[in-house]
C-alpha angles and dihedrals in degrees: 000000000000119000102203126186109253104236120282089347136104083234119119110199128177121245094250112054120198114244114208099195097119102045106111097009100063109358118049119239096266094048088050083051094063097038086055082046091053102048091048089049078065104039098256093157106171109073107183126207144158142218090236096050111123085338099299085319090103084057089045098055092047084050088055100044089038085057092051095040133084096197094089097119092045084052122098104197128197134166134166140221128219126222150316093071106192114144099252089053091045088055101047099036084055094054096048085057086044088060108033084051089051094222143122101227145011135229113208119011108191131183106241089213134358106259107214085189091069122066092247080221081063097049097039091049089049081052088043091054086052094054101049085054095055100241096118120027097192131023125217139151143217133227096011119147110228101266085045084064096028078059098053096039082052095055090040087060098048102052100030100258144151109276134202113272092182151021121206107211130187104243145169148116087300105043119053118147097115093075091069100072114337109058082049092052094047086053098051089044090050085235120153116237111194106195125222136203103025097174095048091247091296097321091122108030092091092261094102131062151186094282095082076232111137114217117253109258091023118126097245081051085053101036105027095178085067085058092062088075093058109033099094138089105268088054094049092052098041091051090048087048095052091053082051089063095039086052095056098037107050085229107121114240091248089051083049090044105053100029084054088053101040102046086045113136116257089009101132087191146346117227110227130203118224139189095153136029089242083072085067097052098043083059088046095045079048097046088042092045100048124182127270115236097251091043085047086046096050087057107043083052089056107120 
């Protein structure tokens, strides 16, 4: 396990982050308890949550685990807020996580999407407010393109202000388009990106075919909308291809799949989802095993 500098920031995250989407939504609270355990038992230092998770229950069970646990200060915690992203709302909704995740600060405080309907001055000034009262000690955000993010680090260099030390895109070997503009630009700028979602919620892990059907009991079954980003033509043939590779080479997609994301180049971290602790260790066998170049090659061609 890697522990890499995020960006410009005094934070040290693993290489592989905890995502929390599913506390509270598909695991109970004790079961979420022993998968966060686990991860820490193997330095897994980054948990990930959101306001909207389950509804502020993903928060509440961190908060809970976070109360009975002595592991705060090996913690990075980061959680997000949707938008509208007006300062009031900044502020409050701030406090709210402040409180479900029974904490006094938080450490990385990340805009879940870019909101064109608020003036971004207005919101950088509302993350800056937070900072300067201690309540967040870095700022991020999740799902920008790269001149969103090039914006707010200019206003926050202008007036003096907090800027942004990380972006949290969705990315796999579907789903690539960060690659274009943004993953150059972070590196050029010396900004994290912790990934989510490297197994394209399930889209490559076999379960998926040619027939555009989502399994019953699969997330995209269950959450439809999710299904939109990968119901097109580039995705298809990337996943096929993938269980092309995974045919030839004896490797299972979901091994492919996470070893590809997690050895990319310029990735800080990739956000993993867990029910289980085997989730963990599938992430772990992929990070040990690595990927040889040719088989690294064949993948990235996939289009």
């Amino acid at each position: 396990m890697e522990i890499r500098q995020l960006g410009n920031s005094e934070l040290h995250v693993s290489s592989i982050g905890l995502g929390s989407v599913t506390f509270g939504r598909e695991i109970d609270a004790e079961t979420s308890f022993s998968v966060i355990d686990y991860a820490m038992d193997r330095d897994i230092n980054l948990i990930d949550t959101a306001e909207v998770y389950s509804a502020g229950g993903s928060e509440k069970v961190l908060g809970q685990w976070l109360s009975r646990s002595s592991n705060r200060q090996k913690v990075v915690l980061g959680t997000k807020i949707v938008p509208p992203l007006g300062r009031e709302r900044i502020l409050q909704v701030a406090e709210e996580s402040l409180r479900r995740l029974q904490t006094d600060v938080i450490d990385l405080y990340q805009l879940h999407a870019f909101d064109p309907s608020t003036p971004l001055e207005e919101t950088m000034d509302a993350l800056n407010t937070l900072v300067q009262q201690g309540k967040v000690r870095y700022l991020g955000c999740s799902n920008f393109d790269a001149w969103q993010i090039c914006k707010a680090l200019w206003i926050a260099d202008v007036n003096g202000w907090a800027p942004m030390v990380s972006v949290q895109p969705n990315y796999n070997v579907a789903i690539r388009d960060i690659e274009t503009e943004l993953l150059p630009f972070c590196a050029d700028q010396n900004i994290g990106v912790t990934s989510y979602s490297p197994l394209g919620a399930g889209f490559l892990t076999g379960k998926y075919t040619k027939t555009w059907t989502a399994p019953k009991g699969t997330r995209f079954d269950v959450m439809p909308d999710h299904w939109d980003i990968y119901e097109n033509d580039v995705s298809m043939r990337r996943m096929e291809g993938l269980r092309e590779v995974a045919s030839e080479t004896g490797i299972s997609m979901v091994q492919l799949a996470l070893a590809w994301a997690i050895g990319q180049p310029g990735i800080t971290s990739v956000l993993i989802g867990c029910r289980t602790t085997s989730h963990i260790d599938q992430a772990f066998q992929a990070e040990e095993m690595g990927l040889t170049q040719e088989i690294r090659d064949r993948i990235n061609a996939l289009g």
